[in-house]
C-alpha positions in Angstrom: 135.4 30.7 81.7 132.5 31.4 79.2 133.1 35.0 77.9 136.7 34.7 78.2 137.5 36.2 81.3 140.1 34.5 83.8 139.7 33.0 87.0 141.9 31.5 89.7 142.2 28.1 91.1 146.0 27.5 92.7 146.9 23.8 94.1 148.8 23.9 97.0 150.4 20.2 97.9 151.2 19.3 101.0 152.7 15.9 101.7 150.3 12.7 100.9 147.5 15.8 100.8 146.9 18.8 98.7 144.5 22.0 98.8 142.8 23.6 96.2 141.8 27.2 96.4 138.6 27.8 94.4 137.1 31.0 92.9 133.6 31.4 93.4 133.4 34.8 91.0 135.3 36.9 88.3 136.7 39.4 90.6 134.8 41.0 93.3 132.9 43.9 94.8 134.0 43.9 98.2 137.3 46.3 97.2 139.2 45.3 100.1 142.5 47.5 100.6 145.1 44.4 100.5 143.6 42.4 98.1 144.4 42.4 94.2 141.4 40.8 93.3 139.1 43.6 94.4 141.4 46.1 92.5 140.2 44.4 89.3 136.4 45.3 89.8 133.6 42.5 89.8 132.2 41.0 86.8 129.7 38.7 87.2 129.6 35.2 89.1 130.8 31.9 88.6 128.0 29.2 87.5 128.3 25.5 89.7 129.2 24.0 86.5 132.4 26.9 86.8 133.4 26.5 90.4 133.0 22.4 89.9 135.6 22.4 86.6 137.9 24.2 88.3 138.3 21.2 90.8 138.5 18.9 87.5 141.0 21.0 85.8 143.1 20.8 89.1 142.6 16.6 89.0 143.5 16.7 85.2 146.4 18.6 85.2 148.2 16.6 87.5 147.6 13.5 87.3 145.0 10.4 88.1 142.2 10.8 90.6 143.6 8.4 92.8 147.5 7.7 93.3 149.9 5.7 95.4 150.2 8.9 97.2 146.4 9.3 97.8 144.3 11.9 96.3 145.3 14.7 93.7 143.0 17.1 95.7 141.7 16.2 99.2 140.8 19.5 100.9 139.1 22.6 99.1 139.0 26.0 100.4 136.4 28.5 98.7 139.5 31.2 99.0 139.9 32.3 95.7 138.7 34.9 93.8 135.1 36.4 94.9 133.0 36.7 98.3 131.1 32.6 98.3 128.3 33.5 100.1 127.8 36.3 98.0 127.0 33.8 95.1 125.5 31.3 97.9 123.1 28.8 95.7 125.9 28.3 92.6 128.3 27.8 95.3 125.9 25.5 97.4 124.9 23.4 93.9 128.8 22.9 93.4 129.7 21.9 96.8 126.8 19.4 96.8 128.0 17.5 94.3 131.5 17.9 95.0 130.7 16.0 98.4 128.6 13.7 97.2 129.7 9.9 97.1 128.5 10.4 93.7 130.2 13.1 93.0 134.0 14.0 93.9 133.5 12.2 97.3 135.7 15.2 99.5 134.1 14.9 103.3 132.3 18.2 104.1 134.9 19.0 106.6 137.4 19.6 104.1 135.7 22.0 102.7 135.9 25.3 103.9 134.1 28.6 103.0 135.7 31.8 103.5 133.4 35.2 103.6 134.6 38.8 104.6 131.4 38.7 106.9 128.4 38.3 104.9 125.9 38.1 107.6 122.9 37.0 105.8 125.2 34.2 103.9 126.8 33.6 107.4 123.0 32.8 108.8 121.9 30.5 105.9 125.0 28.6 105.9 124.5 27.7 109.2 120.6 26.6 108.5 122.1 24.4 105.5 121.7 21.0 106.1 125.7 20.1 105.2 128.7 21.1 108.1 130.9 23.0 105.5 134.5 24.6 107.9 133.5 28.2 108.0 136.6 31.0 107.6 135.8 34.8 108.5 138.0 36.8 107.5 138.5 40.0 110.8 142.0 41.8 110.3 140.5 44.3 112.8 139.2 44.1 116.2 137.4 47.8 115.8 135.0 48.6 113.2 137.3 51.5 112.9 140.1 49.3 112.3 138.4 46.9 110.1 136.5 49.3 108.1 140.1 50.9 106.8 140.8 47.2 105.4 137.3 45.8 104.6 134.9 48.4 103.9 131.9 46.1 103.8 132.5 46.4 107.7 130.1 49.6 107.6 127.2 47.4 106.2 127.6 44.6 108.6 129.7 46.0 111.4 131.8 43.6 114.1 129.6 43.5 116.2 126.7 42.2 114.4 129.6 39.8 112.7 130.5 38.3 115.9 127.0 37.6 117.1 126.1 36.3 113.7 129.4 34.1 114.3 128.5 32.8 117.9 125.1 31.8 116.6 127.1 29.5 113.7 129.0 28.2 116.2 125.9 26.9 118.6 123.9 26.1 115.8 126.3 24.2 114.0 128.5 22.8 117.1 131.2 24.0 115.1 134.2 26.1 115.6 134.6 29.0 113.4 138.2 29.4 111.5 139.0 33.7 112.0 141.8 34.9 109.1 144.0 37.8 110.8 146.5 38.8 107.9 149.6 40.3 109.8 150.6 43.6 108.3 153.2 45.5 109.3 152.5 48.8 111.9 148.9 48.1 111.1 147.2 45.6 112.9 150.1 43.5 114.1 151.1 44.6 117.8 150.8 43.4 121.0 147.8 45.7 121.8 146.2 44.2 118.5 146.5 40.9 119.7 144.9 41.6 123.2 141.9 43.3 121.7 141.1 40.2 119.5 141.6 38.2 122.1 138.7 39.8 123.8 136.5 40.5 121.3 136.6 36.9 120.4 135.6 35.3 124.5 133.6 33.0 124.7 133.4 31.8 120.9 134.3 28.7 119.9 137.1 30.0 117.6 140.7 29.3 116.3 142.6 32.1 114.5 144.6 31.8 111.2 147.4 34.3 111.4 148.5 35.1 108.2 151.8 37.3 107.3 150.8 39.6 104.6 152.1 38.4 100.9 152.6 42.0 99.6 150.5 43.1 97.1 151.1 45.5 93.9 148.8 48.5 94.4 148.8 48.3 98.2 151.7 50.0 100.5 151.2 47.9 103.3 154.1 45.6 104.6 154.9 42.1 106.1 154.8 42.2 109.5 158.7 41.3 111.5 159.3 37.6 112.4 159.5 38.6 116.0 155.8 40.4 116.1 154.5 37.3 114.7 155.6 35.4 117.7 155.3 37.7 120.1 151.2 38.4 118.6 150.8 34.4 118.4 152.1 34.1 122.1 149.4 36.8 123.9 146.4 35.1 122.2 147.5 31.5 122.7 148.3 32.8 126.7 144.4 33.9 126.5 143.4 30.4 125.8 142.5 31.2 122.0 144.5 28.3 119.6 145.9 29.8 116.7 148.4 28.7 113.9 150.6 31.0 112.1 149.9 30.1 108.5 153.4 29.7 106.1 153.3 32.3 103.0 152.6 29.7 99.7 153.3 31.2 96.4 154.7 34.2 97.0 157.7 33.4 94.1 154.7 32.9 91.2 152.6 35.6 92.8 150.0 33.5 93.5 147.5 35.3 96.6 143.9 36.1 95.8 144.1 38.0 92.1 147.5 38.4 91.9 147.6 35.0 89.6 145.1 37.1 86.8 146.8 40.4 87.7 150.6 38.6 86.4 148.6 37.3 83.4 146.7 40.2 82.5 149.5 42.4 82.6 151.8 40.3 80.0 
């Protein structure tokens, strides 16, 4: 991007459907503990213009718009690089015209914005005229838990998160999409999975269970086969749907940062 520093945007095809993960800033404040992109520091955010080419480089680099096999990129997921609703009117400005039937076209509701629980972007987004998927990342169901793995938790703690959350959900009349990355001995058990499937009652809510892609810089572990299960089983048996998300790009390196991390270290 202008001033030559790198961002991420990783393609990840699917069948007759494919998912591109978009960066909505060069690195990011937010420092949390697994994550390589916060180990690279923030820089500054990405323009609409920025987060917008990064779609057309996707569509460019593989091919015509349309296909026999449908379209090059059909779902986007503001999961790259950066916190999105900390950069919420570039981001808003992109996605605008990305849904547009003058723009890219992509229905609303394959596009999804992940946050580490930026209230106040939480609360706009669901005053915003468009019904963008919303994807919070928890990992913790104790601030004491969470804050070890997100320390923005101590600015806007669960609680406050989950109320802010519940609102979305009645506002919007939309389910909201919680991210659990599974690490090993940390947040994985069957006590674990009980807990969230408490604190999360009553909430229109499906949870992304995501085994840890292990990250240079961070000790932590992927969690065993068999706690997966056994973690997927006790919240489904409390009524909360889940889906145990496969582990993409692990051979190229390609989870949040670790794409510029490689590239920066050649």
């Amino acid at each position: 991007v202008e001033g030559g520093s790198l961002v991420e945007a990783v393609l990840i095809p699917e069948g007759d459907r494919a998912t591109l993960c978009v960066s909505s800033q060069v690195g990011c404040s937010l420092d949390c503990t697994f994550c390589s992109t916060g180990k690279q520091g923030f820089q500054r955010d990405l323009t609409a213009a920025e987060i917008i080419g990064q779609v057309w480089l996707a569509i460019n680099s593989y091919g015509a718009w349309q296909s026999g096999k449908g379209r090059v990129v059909t779902n986007v997921v503001m999961m790259g690089m950066g916190e999105p609703l900390h950069n919420f009117e570039p981001l808003m400005e992109a996605l605008g015209i990305l849904t547009d039937n003058r723009g890219l076209n992509i229905g609303p509701a394959r596009v999804a914005i992940s946050t580490v629980g930026h209230i106040p972007g939480i609360q706009k987004l669901a005053r915003h005229p468009k019904r963008y998927s919303l994807a919070v990342s928890l990992h913790g169901a104790s601030d004491e838990e969470r804050g070890k793995l997100i320390p923005v938790n101590k600015k806007w703690p669960l609680a406050d998160l989950i109320e802010a959350c519940r609102e979305y959900t009645q506002i919007k009349r939309a389910r909201v999409f919680f991210a659990w990355t599974l690490i090993g001995s940390v947040n994985d058990t069957a006590d674990h999975a009980r807990r969230l499937a408490e604190l999360l009652k009553g909430i229109d809510a499906h949870v992304n269970l995501i085994p840890l892609n292990v990250t240079e810089g961070y000790e932590g572990q992927a969690p065993a086969e068999t706690n997966v299960r056994e973690f997927q089983q006790i919240i489904q048996d409390s009524g909360l749907p889940s889906t145990v998300r496969q582990r993409r790009g692990i051979d190229v390196a390609a989870g949040c940062g670790q794409l510029k991390a490689k590239r920066i270290k050649r």
